[in-house]
MARZADREN-276952 format. One record per residue (C-alpha): residue number from 1; chain; z, y negated, x negated. Coordinates in pm, 1 decimal. Last residue first. Example, Ala and Ser with C-alpha at 12.3 -4.5 7.8 and 13.67 -1.06 7.14 Angstrom:
<pts>
PT  pos  unit        c3        c2        c1
PT    2     A     714.0     106.0   -1367.0
PT    1     A     780.0     450.0   -1230.0
</pts>
This chain:
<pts>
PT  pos  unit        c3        c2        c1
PT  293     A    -706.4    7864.0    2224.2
PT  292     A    -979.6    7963.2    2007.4
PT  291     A    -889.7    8358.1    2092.0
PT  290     A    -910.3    8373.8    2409.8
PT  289     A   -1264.9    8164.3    2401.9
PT  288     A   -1417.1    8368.5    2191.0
PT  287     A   -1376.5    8673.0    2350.5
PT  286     A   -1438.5    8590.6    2698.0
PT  285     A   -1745.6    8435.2    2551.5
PT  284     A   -1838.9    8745.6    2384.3
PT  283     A   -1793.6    8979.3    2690.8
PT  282     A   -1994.4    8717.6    2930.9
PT  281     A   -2295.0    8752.8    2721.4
PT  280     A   -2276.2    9125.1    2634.5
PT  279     A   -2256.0    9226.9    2964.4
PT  278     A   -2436.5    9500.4    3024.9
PT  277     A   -2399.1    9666.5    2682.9
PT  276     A   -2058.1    9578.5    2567.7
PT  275     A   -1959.9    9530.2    2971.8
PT  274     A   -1908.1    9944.0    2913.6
PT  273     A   -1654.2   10092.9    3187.3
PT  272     A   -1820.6    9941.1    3475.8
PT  271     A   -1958.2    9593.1    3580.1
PT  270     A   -2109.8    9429.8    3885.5
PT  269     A   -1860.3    9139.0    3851.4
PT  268     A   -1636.2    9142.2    3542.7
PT  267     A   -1313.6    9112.3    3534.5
PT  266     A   -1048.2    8862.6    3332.2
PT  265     A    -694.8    8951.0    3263.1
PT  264     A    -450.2    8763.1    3059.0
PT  263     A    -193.4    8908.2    2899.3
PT  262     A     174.9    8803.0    2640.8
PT  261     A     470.8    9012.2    2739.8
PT  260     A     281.7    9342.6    2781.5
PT  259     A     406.6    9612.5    3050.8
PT  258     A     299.7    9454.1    3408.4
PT  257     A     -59.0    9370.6    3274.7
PT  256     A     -47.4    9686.4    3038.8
PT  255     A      35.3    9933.2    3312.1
PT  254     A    -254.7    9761.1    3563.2
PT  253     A    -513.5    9851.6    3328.7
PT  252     A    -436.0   10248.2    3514.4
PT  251     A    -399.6   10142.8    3818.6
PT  250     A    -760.3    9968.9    3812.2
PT  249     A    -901.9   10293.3    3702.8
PT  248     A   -1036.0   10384.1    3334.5
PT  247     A   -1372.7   10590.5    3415.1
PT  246     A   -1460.2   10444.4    3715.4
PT  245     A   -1497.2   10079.0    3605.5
PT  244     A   -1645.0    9917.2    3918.2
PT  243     A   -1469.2    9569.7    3903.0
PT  242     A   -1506.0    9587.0    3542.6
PT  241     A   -1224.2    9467.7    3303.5
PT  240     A   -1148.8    9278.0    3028.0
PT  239     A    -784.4    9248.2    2955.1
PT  238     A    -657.0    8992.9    2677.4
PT  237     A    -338.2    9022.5    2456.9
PT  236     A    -115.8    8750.4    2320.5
PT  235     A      82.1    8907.2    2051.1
PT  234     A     400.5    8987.4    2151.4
PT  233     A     432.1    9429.8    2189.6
PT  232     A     770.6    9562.6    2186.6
PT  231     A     734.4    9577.1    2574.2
PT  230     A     446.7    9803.7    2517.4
PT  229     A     583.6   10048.5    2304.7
PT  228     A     719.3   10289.9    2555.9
PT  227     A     376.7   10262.4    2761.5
PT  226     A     178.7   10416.8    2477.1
PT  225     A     217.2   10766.7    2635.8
PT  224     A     -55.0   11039.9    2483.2
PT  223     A     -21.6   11400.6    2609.5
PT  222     A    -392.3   11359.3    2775.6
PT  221     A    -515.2   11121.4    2519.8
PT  220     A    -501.8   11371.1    2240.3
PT  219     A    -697.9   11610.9    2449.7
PT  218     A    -945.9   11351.9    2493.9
PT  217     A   -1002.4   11266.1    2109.4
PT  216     A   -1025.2   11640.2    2042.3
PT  215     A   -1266.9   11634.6    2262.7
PT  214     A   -1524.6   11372.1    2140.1
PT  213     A   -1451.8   11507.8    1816.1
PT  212     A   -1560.2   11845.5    1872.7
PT  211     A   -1897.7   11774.4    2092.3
PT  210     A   -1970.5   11548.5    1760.6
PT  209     A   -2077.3   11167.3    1868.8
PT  208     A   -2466.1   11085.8    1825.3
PT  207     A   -2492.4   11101.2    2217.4
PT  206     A   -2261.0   10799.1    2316.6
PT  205     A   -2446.1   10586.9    2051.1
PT  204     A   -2794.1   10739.9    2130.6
PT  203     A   -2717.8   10711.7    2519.7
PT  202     A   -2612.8   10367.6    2548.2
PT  201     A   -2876.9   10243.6    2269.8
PT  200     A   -3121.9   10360.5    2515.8
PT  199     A   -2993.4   10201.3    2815.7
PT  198     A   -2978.6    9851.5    2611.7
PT  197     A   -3338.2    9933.7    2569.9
PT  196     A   -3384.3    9966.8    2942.3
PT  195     A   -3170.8    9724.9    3018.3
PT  194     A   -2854.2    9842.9    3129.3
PT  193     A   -2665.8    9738.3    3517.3
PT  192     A   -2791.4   10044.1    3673.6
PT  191     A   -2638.2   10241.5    3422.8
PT  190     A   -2345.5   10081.2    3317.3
PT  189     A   -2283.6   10018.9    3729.9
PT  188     A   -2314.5   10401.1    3734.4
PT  187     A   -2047.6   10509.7    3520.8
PT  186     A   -1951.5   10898.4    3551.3
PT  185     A   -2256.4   10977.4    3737.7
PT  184     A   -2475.6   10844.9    3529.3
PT  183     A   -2369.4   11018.2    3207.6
PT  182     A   -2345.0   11319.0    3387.8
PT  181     A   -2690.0   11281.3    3490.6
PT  180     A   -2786.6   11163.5    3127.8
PT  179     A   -2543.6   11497.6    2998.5
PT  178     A   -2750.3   11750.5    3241.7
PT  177     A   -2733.5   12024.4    2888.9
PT  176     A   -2517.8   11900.0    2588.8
PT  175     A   -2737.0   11848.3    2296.0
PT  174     A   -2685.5   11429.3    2351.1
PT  173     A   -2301.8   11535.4    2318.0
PT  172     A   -2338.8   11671.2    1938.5
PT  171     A   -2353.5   12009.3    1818.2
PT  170     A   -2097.2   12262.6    1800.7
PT  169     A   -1872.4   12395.3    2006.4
PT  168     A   -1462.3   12500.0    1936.0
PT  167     A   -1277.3   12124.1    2075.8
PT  166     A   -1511.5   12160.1    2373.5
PT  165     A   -1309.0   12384.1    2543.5
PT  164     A   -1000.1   12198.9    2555.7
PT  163     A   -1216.8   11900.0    2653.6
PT  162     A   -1394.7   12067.0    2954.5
PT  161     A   -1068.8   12234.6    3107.1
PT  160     A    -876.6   11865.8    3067.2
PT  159     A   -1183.1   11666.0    3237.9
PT  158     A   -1135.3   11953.6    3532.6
PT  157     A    -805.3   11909.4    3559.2
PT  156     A    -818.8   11523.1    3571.7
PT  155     A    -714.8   11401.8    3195.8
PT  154     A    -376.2   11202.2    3168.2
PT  153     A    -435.2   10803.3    3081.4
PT  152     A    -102.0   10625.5    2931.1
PT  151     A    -181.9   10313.9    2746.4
PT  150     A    -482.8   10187.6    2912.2
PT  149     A    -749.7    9951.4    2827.3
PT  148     A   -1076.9    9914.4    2990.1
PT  147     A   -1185.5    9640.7    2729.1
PT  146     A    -859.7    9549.0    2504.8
PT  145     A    -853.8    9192.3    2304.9
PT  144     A    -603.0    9145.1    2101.7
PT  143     A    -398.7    8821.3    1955.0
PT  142     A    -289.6    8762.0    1583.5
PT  141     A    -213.7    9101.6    1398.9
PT  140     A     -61.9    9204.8    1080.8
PT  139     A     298.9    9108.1    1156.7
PT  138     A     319.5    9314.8    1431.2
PT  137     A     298.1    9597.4    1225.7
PT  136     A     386.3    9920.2    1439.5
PT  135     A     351.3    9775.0    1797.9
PT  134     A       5.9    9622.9    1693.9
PT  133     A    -128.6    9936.2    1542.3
PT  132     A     -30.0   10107.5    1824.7
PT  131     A    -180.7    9940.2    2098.1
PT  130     A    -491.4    9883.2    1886.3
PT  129     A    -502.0   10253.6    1860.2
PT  128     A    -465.8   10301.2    2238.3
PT  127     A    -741.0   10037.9    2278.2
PT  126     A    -991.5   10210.5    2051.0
PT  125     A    -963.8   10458.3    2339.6
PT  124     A   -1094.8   10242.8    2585.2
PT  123     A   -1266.2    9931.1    2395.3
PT  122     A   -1023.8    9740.5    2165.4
PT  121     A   -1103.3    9425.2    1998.8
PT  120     A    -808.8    9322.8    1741.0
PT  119     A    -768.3    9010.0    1561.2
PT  118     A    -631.5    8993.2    1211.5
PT  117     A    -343.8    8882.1    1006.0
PT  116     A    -439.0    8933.3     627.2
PT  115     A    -729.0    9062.2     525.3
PT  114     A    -781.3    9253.8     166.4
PT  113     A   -1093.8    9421.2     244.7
PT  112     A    -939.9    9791.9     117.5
PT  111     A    -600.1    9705.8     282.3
PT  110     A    -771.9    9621.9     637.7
PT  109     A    -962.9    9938.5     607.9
PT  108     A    -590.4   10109.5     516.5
PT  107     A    -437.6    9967.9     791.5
PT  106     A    -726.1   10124.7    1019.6
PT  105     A    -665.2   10419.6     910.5
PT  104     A    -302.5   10422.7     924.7
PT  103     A    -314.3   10368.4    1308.2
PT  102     A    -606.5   10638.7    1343.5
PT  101     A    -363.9   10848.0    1142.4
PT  100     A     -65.4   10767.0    1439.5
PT   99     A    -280.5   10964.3    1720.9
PT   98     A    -238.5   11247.1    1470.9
PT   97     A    -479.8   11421.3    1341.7
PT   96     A    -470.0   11789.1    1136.6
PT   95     A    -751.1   11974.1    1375.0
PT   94     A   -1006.9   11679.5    1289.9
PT   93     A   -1020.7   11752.1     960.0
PT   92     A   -1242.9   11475.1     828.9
PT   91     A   -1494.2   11484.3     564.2
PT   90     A   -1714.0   11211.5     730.3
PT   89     A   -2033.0   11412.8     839.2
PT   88     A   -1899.3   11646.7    1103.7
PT   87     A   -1547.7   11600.9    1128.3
PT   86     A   -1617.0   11265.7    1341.1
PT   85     A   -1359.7   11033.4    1182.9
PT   84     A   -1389.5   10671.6    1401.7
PT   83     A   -1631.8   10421.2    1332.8
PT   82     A   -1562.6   10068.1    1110.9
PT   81     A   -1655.7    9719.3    1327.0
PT   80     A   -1540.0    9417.8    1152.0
PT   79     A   -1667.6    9100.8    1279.0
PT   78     A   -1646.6    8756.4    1053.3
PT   77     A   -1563.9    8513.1    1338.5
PT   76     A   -1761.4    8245.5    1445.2
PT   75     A   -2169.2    8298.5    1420.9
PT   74     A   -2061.4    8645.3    1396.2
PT   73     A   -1940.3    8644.7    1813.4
PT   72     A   -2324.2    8627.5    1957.9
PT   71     A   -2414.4    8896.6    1730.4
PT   70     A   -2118.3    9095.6    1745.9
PT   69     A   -2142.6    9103.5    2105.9
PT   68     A   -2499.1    9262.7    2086.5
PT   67     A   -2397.8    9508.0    1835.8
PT   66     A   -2081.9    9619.9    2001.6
PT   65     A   -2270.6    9959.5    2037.9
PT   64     A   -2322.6    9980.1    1691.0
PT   63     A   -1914.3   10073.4    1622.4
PT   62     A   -1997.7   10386.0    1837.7
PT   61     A   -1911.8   10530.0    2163.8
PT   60     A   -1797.4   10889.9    2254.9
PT   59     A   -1369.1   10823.3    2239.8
PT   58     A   -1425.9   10398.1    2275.4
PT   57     A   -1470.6   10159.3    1968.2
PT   56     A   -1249.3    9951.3    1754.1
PT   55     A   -1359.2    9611.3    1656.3
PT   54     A   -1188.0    9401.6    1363.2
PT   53     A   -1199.2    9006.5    1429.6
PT   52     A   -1130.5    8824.2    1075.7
PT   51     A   -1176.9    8423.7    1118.6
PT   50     A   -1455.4    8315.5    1060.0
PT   49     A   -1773.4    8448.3     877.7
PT   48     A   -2055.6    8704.6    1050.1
PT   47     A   -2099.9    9064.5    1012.8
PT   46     A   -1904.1    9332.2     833.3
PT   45     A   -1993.6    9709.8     902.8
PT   44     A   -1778.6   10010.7     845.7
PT   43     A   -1802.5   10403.4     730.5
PT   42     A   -1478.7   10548.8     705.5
PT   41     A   -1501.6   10861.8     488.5
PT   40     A   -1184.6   11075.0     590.8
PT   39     A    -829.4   11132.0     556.5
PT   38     A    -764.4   10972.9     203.1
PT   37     A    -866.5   10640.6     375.5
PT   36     A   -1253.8   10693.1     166.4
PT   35     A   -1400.6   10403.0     257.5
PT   34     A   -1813.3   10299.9     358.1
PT   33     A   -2019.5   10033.3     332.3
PT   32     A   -2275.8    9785.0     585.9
PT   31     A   -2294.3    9453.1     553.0
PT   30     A   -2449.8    9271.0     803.5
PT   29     A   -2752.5    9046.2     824.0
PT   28     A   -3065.6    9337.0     819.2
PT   27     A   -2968.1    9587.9    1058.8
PT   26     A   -2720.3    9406.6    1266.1
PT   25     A   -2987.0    9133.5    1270.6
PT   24     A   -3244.7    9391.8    1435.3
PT   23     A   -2962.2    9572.5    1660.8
PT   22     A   -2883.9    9245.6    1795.5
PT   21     A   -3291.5    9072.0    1813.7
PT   20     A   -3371.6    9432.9    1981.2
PT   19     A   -3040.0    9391.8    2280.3
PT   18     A   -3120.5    9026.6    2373.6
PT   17     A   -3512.9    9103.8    2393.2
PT   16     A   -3395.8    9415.0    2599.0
PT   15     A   -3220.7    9208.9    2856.0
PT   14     A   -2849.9    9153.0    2869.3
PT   13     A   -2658.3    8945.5    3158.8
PT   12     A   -2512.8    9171.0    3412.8
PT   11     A   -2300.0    8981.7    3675.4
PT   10     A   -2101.5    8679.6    3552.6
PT    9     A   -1826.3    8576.5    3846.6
PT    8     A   -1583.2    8604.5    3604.7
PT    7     A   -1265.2    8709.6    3818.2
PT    6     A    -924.6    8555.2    3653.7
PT    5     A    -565.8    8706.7    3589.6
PT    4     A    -331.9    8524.1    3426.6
PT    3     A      41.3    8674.4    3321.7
PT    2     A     292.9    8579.6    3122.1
PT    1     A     578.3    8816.8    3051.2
</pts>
């Protein structure tokens, strides 16, 4: 196992003008489609040219909250970002997945656009997925990149009494009553450290995700244990942290460092569970540079 570990001194780095040009070229320079895997419709963007870099997002994010990485990453890589079934528009029946379907979901997006070995960006749950899709197919991947990454993450009692019963309500998480306290309390370095654009695409991606899916995602990581596969795991793989990530504890990354054969680590000053929209700067370059060497 090799192992480098590095702080990045870079403290929060976006500004709204950073965040509106993103969202304003992801709107008009990507290409946006959708998939039908046989288990849902996958909708997906592609931005940039390079070498293939596919993005999975976190258990309430979105694929449009990498926006402002994506921008300063599609000048080099072609970015995939695809989102995750919801069951509420995307045909998906949430009670018959399996951690594995994600897996096979995102095989089959890399099927449909005919790409050969790709590079993975995991962001907290996406990570898990990335975890598994590189244990399964080795063959299909070149390095990884996992933002608060864990491969075994147990709910707190309380986190496990929410998600079980949020699996039966309706609506989406903005509906849910005290959610931007909640929100805040959970992560406040994300908070403090947004814009106040950035801020709002926080909350509209985290808010536009079904009560039910969010959920069932979080039950699924409470029995969930990745760690088995790790050692099986060679492709070089790179941690991003945040030196005040609450949600996804130091511990907790730790497994991977210790588990993986082939990790770096780099943290973030000033920085919680979401550098993708306070540090959007420093996350690209981290990216970019891991995987040009």
């Amino acid at each position: 196992m090799e192992d480098r570990t590095g702080q990045v001194t870079a403290r929060p780095d976006v500004t709204d003008a950073r965040c509106r040009d993103a969202l304003r070229a992801l709107a008009h320079e990507a290409a946006h489609a959708a998939l039908d895997t046989g288990r849902y419709l996958m909708r997906f963007t592609v931005w940039g040219s390079g070498p293939p870099l596919v993005v999975l997002h976190g258990l309430s994010d979105a694929a449009r909250g990498f926006a402002m990485v994506m921008h300063q990453l599609a000048p080099h890589f072609t970015c995939v970002a695809y989102e995750l079934p919801n069951g509420a528009d995307d045909g998906a029946t949430l009670g018959a997945y399996r951690h594995r379907d994600l897996a096979s979901d995102l095989y089959a997006l890399l099927d449909h656009l005919k790409l050969g070995r790709v590079a993975l960006l995991g962001s907290s749950f996406g990570t898990t997925v990335a975890l598994r899709a590189l244990a399964e197919h080795p063959e299909r991947f070149t390095k990884c990149v996992l933002k608060g990454g864990f491969a075994f993450r147990p709910l707190r009692w309380y986190e496990r009494f929410g998600a079980r019963q949020g699996r039966y309500w309706d609506g989406r998480l903005c509906e849910l009553p005290f959610r931007e306290f909640a929100m805040r309390r959970a992560c406040p370095a994300t908070w403090d450290g947004c814009s106040p654009l950035a801020r709002a695409l926080f909350l509209d991606c985290n808010g536009r995700t079904p009560i039910r899916a969010a959920a069932r995602r979080a039950v699924a990581l409470d029995s969930l244990d990745l760690r088995p596969l790790l050692p099986a795991i060679a492709a070089p793989v790179l941690l991003i942290g945040g030196d005040r990530d609450r949600i996804v504890p130091r511990g907790r990354e730790a497994v991977l460092a210790h588990g993986l054969r082939d990790v770096r680590r780099v943290e973030f000053r000033e920085c919680g569970h979401y550098p993708q929209y306070t540090h959007p700067g420093a996350t690209a370059a981290a990216v970019r540079a891991f995987l040009a060497e």
